[in-house]
C-alpha positions as a printed NumPy array, in Angstrom:
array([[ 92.15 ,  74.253,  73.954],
       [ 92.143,  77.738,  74.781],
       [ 94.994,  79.578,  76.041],
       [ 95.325,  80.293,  79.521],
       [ 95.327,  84.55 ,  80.329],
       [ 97.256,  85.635,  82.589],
       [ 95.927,  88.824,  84.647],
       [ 98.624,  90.451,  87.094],
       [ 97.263,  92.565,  89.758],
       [100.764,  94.512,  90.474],
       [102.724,  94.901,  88.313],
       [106.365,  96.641,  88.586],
       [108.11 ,  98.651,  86.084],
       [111.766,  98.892,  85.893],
       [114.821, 100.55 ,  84.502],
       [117.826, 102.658,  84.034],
       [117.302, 106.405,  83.895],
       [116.434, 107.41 ,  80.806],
       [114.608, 103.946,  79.655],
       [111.219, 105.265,  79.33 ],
       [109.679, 103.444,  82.248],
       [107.881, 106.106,  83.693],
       [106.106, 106.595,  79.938],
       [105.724, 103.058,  79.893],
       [104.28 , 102.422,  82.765],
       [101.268, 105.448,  82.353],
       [100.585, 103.805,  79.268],
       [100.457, 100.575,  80.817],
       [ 98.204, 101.809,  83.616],
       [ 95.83 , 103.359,  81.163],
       [ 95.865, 100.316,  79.251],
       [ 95.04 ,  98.068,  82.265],
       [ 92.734, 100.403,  84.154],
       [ 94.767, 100.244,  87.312],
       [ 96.16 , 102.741,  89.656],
       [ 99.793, 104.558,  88.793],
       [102.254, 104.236,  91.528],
       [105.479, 106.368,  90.897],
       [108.173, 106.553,  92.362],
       [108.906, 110.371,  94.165],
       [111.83 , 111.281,  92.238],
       [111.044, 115.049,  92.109],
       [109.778, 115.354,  95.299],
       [113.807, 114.068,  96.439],
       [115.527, 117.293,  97.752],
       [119.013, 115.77 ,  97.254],
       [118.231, 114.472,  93.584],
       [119.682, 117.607,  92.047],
       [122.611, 118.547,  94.51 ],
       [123.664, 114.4  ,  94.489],
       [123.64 , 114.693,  90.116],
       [126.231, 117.989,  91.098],
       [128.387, 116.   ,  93.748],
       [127.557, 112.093,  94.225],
       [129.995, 111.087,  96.765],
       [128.945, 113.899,  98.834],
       [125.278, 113.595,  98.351],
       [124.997, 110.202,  97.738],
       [123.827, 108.59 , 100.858],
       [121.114, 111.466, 101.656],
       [120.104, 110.86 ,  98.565],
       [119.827, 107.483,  98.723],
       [117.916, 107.033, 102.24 ],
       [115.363, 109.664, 101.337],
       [114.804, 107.403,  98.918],
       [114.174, 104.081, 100.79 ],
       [112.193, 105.765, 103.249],
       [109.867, 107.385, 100.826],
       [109.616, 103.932,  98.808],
       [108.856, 102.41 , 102.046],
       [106.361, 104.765, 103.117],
       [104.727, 104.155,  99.659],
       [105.162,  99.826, 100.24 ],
       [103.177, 100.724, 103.415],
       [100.07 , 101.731, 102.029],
       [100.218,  99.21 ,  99.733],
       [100.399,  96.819, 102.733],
       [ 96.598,  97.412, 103.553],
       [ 94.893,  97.294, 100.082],
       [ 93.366,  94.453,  98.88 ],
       [ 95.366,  93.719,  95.627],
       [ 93.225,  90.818,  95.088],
       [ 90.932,  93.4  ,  94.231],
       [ 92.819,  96.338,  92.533],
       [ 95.15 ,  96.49 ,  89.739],
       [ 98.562,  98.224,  90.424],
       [101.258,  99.782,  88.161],
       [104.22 , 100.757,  89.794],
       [107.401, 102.726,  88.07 ],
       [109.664, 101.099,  90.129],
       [110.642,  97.742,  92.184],
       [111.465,  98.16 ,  96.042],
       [114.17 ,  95.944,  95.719],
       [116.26 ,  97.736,  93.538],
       [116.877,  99.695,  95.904],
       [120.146,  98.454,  96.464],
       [121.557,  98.648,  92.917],
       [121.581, 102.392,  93.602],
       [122.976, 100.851,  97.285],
       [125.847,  99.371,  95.749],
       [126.839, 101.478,  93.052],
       [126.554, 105.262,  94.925],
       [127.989, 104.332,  98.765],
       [130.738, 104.412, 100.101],
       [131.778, 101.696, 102.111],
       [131.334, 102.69 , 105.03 ],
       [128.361, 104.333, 104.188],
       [126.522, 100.762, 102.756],
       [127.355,  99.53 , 105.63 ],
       [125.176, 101.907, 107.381],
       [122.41 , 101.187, 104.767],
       [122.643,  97.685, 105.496],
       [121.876,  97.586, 108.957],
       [118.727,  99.735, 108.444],
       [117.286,  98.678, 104.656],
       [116.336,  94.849, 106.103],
       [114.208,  96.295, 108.9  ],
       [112.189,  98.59 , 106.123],
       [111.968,  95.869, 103.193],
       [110.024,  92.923, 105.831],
       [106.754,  92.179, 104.067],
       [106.959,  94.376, 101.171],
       [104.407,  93.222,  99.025],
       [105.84 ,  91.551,  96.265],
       [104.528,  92.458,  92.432],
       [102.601,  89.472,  90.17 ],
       [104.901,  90.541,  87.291],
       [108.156,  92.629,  87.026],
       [109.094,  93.989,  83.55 ],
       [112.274,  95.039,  83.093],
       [112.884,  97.513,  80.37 ],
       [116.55 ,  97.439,  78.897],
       [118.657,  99.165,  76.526],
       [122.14 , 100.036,  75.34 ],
       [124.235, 102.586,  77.098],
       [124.536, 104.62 ,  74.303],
       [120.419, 104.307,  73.741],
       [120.341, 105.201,  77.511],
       [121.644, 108.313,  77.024],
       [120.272, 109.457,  73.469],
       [117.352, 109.208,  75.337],
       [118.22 , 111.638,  78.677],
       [119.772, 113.879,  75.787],
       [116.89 , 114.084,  73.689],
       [114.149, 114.449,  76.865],
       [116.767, 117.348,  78.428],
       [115.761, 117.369,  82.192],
       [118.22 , 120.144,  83.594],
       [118.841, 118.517,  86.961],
       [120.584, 115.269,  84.649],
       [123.024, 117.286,  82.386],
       [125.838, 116.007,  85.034],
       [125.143, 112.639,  84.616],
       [128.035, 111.393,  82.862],
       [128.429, 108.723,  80.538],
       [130.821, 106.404,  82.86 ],
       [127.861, 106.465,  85.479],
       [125.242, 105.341,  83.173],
       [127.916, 102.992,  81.928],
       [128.32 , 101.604,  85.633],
       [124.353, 101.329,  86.529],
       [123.362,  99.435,  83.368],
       [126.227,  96.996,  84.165],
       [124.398,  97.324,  87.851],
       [120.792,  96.367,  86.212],
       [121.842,  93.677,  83.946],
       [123.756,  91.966,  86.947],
       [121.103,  92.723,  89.376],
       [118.083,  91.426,  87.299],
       [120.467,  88.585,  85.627],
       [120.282,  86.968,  89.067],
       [116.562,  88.032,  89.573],
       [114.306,  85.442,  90.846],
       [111.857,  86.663,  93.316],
       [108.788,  86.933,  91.16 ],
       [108.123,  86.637,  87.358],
       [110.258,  88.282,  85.615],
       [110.165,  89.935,  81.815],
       [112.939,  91.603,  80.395],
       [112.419,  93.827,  77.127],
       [115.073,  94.628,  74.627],
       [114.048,  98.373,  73.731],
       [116.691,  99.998,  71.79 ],
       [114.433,  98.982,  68.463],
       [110.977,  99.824,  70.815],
       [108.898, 103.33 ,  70.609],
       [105.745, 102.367,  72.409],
       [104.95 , 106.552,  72.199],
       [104.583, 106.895,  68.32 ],
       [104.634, 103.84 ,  67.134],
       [101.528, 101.896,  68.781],
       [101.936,  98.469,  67.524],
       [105.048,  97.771,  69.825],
       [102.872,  98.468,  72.625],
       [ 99.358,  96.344,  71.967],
       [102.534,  93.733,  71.06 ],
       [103.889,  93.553,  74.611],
       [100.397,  94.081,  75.965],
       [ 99.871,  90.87 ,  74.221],
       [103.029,  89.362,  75.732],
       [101.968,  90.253,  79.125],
       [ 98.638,  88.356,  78.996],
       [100.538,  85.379,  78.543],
       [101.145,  83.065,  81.621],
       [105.274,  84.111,  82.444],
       [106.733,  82.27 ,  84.931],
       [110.514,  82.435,  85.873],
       [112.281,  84.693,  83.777],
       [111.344,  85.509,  79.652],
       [112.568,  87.729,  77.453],
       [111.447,  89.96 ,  74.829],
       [112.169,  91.882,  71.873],
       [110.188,  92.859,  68.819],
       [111.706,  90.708,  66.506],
       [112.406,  87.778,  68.953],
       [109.572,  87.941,  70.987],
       [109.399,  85.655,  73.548],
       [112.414,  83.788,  74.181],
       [113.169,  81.313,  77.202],
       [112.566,  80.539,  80.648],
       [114.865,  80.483,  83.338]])
């Protein structure tokens, strides 16, 4: 009996900084033939000054954000994804690990009472892959790639959002969900870890799997 394929239409990428999602998920795209849909992180005028001086910056940062994302959801809204094939470098929802981790009190509790009105009938992805890694893999990466706007990223805040993204997607249950291990991955130079989760991916998921080269997949939940 042959094995069942499983074909996502949308699929969402996702990620600390520094992860490699945005790599992974052009790859991904190419691989699939579907449209990229990334996330506007350079186009963010408060990116840099907010990397400078978070608590000032923080919640301009972080609406220009949601709006942008949302404006982005929108368009989505009124394409036929029956028909298309999206990969996206990020998940709307995660919106509020950022949320949580960056505001101030008082200042989440502004960003509660206007995120629910903007995330009503976001369309939600067929698959969401979770790439994960080590802190100290986290930021051997943003070393190595050198982006000028991140050399004030300390190591206590990438410390703080991992913690954020393994709690957050931990407790993930919204769609499928696969999480990959990546601290042993390159999908850039070495190919076979990518056709491998390519592979994984065509495999019906449901609930939450995980992955890792040696493991592969492991687990529902």
């Amino acid at each position: 009996m042959s094995q069942e394929i499983f074909e996502p239409k949308y699929i969402a990428v996702e990620g600390v900084i520094g992860v490699g999602k945005t790599t992974f998920s052009k790859m991904l795209a190419e691989c699939l033939e579907a449209e990229l849909l990334q996330e506007e992180v350079f186009e963010n005028p408060f990116l840099v000054d907010f990397y400078k001086n978070q608590k000032r910056f923080a919640f301009s940062c972080q609406m220009y954000f949601l709006i942008s994302r949302f404006q982005q959801q929108q368009q989505l809204m009124i394409r036929d994804l029956f028909a298309e094939k999206i990969v996206a470098d990020y998940l709307f929802a995660k919106d509020q690990i950022f949320a949580s981790v960056n505001l101030s009190d008082r200042e989440l509790t502004l960003y509660n009472k206007v995120a629910p009105t903007l995330t009503q009938n976001i369309p939600q992805p067929d698959l969401v892959i979770y790439l994960q890694a080590s802190t100290h893999t986290l930021l051997k990466r943003i070393n190595k790639r050198n982006f000028s706007f991140e050399k004030p990223i300390s190591n206590d805040y990438i410390e703080v959002l991992n913690k954020a993204y393994d709690y957050f997607f931990f407790n993930y249950n919204e769609t499928p969900l696969l999480v990959v291990k990546t601290d042993e991955i390159d999908f850039v130079h070495n190919p076979e870890h990518f056709d491998d989760l390519i592979e994984q991916i065509s495999k019906p998921i449901s609930g939450k799997k995980y992955y890792s080269p040696s493991g592969h997949l492991a687990g529902n939940n």
